[in-house]
C-alpha atoms as a printed R data frame, in Angstrom:
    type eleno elety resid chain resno       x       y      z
1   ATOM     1    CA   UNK     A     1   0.000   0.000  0.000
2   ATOM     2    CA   UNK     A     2   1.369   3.482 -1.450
3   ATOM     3    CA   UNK     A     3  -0.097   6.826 -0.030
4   ATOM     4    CA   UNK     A     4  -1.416   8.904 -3.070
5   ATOM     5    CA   UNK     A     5  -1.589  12.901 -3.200
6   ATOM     6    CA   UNK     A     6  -4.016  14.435 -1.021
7   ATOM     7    CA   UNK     A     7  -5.502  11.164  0.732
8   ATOM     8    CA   UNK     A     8  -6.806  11.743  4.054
9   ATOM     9    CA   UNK     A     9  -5.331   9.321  7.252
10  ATOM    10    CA   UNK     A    10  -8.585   8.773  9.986
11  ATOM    11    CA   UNK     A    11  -6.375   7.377 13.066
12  ATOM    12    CA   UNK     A    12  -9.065   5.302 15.828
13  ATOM    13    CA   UNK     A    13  -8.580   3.769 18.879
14  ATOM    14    CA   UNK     A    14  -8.125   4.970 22.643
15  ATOM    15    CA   UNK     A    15  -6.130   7.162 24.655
16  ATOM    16    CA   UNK     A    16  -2.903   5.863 23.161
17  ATOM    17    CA   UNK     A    17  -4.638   7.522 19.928
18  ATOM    18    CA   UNK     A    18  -6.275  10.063 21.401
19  ATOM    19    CA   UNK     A    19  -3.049  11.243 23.926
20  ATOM    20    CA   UNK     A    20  -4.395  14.854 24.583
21  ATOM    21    CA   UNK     A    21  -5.648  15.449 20.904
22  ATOM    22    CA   UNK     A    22  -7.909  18.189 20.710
23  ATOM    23    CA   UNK     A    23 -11.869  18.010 20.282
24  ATOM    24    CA   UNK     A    24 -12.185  21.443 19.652
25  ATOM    25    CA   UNK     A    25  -9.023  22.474 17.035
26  ATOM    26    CA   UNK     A    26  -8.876  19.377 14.906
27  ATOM    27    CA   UNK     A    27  -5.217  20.240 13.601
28  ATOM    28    CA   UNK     A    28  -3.860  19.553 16.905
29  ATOM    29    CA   UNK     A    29  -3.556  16.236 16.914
30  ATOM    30    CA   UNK     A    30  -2.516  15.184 20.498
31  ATOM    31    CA   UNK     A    31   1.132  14.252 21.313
32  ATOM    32    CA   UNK     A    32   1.587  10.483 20.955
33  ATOM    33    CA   UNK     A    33   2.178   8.746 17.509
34  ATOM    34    CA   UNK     A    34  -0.564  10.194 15.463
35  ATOM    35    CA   UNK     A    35   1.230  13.637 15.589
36  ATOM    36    CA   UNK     A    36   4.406  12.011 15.096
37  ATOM    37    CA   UNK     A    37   3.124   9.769 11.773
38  ATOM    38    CA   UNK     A    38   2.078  12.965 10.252
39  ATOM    39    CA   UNK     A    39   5.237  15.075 10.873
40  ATOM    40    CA   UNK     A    40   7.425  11.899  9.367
41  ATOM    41    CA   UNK     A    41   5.129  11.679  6.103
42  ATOM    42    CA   UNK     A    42   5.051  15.579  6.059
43  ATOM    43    CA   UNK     A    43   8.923  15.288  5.896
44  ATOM    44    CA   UNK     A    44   9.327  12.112  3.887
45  ATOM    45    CA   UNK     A    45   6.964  13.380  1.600
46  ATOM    46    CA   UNK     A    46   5.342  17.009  1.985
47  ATOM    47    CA   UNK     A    47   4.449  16.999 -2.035
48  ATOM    48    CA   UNK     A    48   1.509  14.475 -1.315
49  ATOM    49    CA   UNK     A    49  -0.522  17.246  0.736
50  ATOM    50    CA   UNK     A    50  -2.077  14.459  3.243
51  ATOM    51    CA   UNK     A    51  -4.574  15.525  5.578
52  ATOM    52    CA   UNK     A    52  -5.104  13.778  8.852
53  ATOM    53    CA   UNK     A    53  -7.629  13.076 11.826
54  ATOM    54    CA   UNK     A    54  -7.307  12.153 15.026
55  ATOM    55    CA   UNK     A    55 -10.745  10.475 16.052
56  ATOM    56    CA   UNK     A    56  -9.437   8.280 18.935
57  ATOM    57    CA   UNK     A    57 -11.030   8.704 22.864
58  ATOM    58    CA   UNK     A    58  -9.145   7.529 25.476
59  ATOM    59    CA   UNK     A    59 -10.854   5.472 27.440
60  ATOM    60    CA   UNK     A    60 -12.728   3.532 24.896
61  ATOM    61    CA   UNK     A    61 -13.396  -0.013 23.911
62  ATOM    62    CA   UNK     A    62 -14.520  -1.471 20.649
63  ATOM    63    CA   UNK     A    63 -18.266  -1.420 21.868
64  ATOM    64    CA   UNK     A    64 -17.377   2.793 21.584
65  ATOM    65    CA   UNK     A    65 -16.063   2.948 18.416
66  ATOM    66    CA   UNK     A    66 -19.632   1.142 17.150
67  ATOM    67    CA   UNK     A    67 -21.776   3.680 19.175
68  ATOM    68    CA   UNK     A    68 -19.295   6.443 16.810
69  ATOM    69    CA   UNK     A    69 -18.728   4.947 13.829
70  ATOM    70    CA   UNK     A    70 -20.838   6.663 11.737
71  ATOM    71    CA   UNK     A    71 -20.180  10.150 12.565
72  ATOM    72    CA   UNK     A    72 -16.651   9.520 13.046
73  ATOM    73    CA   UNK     A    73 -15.363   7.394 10.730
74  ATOM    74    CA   UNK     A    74 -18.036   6.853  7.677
75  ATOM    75    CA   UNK     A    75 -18.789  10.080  7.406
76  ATOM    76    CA   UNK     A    76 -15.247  11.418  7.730
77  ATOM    77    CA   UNK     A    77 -14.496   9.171  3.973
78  ATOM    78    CA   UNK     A    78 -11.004   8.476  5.026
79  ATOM    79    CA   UNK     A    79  -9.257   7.564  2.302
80  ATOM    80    CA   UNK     A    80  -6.484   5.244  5.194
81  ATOM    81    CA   UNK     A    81  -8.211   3.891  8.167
82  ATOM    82    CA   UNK     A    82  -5.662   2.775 10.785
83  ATOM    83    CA   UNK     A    83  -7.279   1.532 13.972
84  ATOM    84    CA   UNK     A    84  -5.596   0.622 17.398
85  ATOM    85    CA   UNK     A    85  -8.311  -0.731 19.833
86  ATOM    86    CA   UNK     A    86  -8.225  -3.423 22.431
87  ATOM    87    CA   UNK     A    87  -6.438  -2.834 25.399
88  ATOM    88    CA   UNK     A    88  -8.897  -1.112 27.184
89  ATOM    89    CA   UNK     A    89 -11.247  -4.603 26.412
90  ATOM    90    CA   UNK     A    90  -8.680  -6.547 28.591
91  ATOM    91    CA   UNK     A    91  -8.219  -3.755 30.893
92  ATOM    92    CA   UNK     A    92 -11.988  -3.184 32.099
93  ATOM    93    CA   UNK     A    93 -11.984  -6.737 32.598
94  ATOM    94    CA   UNK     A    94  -9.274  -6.884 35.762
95  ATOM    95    CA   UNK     A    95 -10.600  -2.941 37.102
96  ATOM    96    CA   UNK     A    96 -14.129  -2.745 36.800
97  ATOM    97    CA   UNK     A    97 -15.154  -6.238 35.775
98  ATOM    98    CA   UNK     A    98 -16.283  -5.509 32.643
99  ATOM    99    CA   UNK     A    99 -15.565  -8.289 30.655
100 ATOM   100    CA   UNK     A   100 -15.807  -8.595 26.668
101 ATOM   101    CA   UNK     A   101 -14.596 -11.959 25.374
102 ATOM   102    CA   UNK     A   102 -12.211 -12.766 22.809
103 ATOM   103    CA   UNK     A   103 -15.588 -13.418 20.588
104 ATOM   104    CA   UNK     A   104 -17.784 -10.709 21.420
105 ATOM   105    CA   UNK     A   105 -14.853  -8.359 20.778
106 ATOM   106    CA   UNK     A   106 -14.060 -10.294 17.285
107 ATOM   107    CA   UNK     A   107 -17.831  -9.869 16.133
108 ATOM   108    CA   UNK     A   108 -17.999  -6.153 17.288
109 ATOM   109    CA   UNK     A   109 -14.463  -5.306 15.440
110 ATOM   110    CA   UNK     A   110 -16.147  -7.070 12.277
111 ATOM   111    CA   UNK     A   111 -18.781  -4.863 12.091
112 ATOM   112    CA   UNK     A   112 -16.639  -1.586 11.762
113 ATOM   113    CA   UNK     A   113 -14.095  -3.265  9.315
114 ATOM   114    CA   UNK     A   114 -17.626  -4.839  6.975
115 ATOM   115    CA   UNK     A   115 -19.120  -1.262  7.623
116 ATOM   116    CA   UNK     A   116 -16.143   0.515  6.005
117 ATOM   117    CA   UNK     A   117 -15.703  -2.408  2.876
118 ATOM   118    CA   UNK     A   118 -19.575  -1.858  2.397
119 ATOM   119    CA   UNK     A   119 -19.926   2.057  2.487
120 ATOM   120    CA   UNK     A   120 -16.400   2.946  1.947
121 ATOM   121    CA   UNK     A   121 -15.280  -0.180 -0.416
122 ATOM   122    CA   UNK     A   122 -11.805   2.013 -1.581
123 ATOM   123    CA   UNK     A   123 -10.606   3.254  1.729
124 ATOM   124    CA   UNK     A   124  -7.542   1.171  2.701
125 ATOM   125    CA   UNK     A   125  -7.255  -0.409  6.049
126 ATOM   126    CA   UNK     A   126  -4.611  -0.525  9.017
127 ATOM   127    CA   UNK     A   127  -5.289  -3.030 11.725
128 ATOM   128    CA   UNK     A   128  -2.583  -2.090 14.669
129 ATOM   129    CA   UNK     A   129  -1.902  -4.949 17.476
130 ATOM   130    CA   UNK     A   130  -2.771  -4.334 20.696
131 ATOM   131    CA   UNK     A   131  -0.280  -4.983 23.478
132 ATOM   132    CA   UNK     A   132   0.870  -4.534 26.510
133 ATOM   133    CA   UNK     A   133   4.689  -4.360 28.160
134 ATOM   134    CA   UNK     A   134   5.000  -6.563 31.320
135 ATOM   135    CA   UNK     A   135   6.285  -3.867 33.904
136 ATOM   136    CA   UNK     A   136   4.716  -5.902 36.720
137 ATOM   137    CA   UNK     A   137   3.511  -9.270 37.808
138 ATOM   138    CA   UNK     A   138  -0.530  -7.504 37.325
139 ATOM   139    CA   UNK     A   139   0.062  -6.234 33.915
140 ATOM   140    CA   UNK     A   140   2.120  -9.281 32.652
141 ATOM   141    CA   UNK     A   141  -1.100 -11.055 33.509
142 ATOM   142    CA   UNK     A   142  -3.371  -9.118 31.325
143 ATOM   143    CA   UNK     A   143  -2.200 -11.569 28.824
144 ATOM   144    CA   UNK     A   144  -4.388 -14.546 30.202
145 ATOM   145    CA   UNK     A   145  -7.041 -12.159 28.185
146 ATOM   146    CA   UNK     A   146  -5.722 -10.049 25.808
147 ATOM   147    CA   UNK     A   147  -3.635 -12.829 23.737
148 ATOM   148    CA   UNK     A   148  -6.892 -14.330 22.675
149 ATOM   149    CA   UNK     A   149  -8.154 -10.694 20.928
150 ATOM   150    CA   UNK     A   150  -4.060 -10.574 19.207
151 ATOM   151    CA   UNK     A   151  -5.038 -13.859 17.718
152 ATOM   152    CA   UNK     A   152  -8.604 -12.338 16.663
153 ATOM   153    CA   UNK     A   153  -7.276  -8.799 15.028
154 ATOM   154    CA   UNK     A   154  -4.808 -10.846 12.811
155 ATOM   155    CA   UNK     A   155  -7.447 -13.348 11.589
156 ATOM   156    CA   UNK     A   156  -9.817  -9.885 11.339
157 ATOM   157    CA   UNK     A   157  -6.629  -8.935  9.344
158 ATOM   158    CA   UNK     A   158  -6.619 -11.802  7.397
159 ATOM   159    CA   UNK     A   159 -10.292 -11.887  6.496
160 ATOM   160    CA   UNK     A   160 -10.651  -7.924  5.191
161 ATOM   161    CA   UNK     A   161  -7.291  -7.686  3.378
162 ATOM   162    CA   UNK     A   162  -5.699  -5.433  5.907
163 ATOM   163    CA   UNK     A   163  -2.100  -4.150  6.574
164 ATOM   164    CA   UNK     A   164  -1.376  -5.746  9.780
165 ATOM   165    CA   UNK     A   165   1.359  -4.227 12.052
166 ATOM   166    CA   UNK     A   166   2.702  -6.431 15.203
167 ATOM   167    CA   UNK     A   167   2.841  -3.738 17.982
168 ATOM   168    CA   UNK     A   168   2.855  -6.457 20.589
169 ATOM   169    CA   UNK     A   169   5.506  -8.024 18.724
170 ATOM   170    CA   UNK     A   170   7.637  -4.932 18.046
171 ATOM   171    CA   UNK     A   171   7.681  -4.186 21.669
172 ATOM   172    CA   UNK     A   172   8.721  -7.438 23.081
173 ATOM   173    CA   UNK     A   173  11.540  -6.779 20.566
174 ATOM   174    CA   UNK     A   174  12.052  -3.459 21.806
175 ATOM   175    CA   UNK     A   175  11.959  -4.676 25.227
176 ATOM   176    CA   UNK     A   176  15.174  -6.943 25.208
177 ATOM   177    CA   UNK     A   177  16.795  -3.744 24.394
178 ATOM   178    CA   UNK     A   178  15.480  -1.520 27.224
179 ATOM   179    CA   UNK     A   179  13.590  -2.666 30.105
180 ATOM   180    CA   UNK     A   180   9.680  -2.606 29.524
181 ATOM   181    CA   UNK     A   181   9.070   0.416 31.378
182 ATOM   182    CA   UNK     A   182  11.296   2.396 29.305
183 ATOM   183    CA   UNK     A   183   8.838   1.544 26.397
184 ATOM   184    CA   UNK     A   184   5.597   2.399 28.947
185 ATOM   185    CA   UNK     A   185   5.635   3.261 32.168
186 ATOM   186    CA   UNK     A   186   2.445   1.593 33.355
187 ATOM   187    CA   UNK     A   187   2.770  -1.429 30.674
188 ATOM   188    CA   UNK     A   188  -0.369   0.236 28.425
189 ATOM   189    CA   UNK     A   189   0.746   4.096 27.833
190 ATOM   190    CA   UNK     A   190   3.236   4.274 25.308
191 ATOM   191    CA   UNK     A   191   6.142   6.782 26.643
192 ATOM   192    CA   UNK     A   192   7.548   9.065 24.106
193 ATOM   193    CA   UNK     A   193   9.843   6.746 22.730
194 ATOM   194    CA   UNK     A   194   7.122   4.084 22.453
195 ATOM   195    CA   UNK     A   195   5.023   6.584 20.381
196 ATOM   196    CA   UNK     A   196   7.848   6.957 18.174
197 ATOM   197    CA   UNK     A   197   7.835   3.126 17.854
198 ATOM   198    CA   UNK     A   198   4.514   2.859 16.833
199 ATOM   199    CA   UNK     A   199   5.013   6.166 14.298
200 ATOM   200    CA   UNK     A   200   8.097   4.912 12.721
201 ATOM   201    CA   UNK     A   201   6.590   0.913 12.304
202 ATOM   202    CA   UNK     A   202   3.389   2.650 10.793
203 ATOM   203    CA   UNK     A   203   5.636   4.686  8.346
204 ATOM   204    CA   UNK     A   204   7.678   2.162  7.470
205 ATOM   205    CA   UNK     A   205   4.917  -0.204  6.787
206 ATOM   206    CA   UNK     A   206   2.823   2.001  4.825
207 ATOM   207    CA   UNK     A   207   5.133   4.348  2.788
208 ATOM   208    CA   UNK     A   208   8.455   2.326  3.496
């Protein structure tokens, strides 16, 4: 997948999307890897005139994005979709005891992605891996329930032709070189150097 002049980049997901974007100026596009994605392609290749949008909410699960999805996404016509959901599904389940299962959160994730082939059967998708970095004993055990919804975003992958990215992947990799915690300081938030992970993975993948 090539970016073309003037396509527009609709970024989704939760607060490691959203990370202070702002619902009020939509050019300020938060300070995580969403801001850093743009300045990279606005460097690597400022003659393409890309527009982008930051529509992620921290907080959120995938049973948000399909209360949104219309308003935010379909009706935005993104020309890229890239989409980083999950964590907070595994999350809710050991705070709150909210649990979504490895299914439900499959069936709920293939209704955005068969929303956007029906109404929007050009735009290009970008499935990002959620993941988590085992700073501590709780954390590291998030994985009993979030390894189960990894296996499901690669077979949603699979099934709607996506470009997958391994975030989990990349930062067990990046974690034999630094100690978790250098990567995210509570094992979910991305610190700035695990934004620029994610930015420079995403560039690489989709204009590399």
């Amino acid at each position: 997948m090539k970016l073309f002049k003037n396509a527009t980049v609709l970024f989704q997901g939760d607060s490691i999307t959203d990370c202070g974007r702002s619902f009020e100026d939509y050019q300020y596009l938060g300070g995580g890897y969403v801001a850093m994605v743009r300045d990279l392609l606005n460097y690597q290749c400022p003659h393409l005139n890309l527009k982008f949008i930051n529509r992620g909410i921290s907080g959120n699960r995938v049973a948000d994005l399909q209360e949104r999805w219309e308003s935010d996404c379909i009706d935005l016509k993104p020309d890229v979709l890239s989409v980083l959901i999950g964590v907070n599904d595994t999350w809710r389940r050991y705070d709150s005891n909210l649990v979504t299962t490895a299914d439900e959160y499959y069936l709920r994730y293939k209704d955005l992605l068969t929303q956007v082939r029906q109404k929007l059967p050009n735009t290009a998708i970008v499935l990002l891996e959620p993941f988590l970095l085992p700073v501590n004993e709780r954390i590291e055990g998030f994985y009993d329930d979030l390894d189960d919804k990894i296996k499901k975003v690669r077979k949603l992958a699979t099934e709607f032709g996506a470009t997958y990215i391994p975030l989990d992947g990349l930062f067990a990799q990046a974690a034999t070189i630094r100690e978790p915690a250098f990567w995210s300081g509570d094992g979910v938030h991305p610190s700035s150097a695990g934004h620029m992970l994610i930015a420079q993975n995403w560039v690489k993948t989709i204009n590399g």
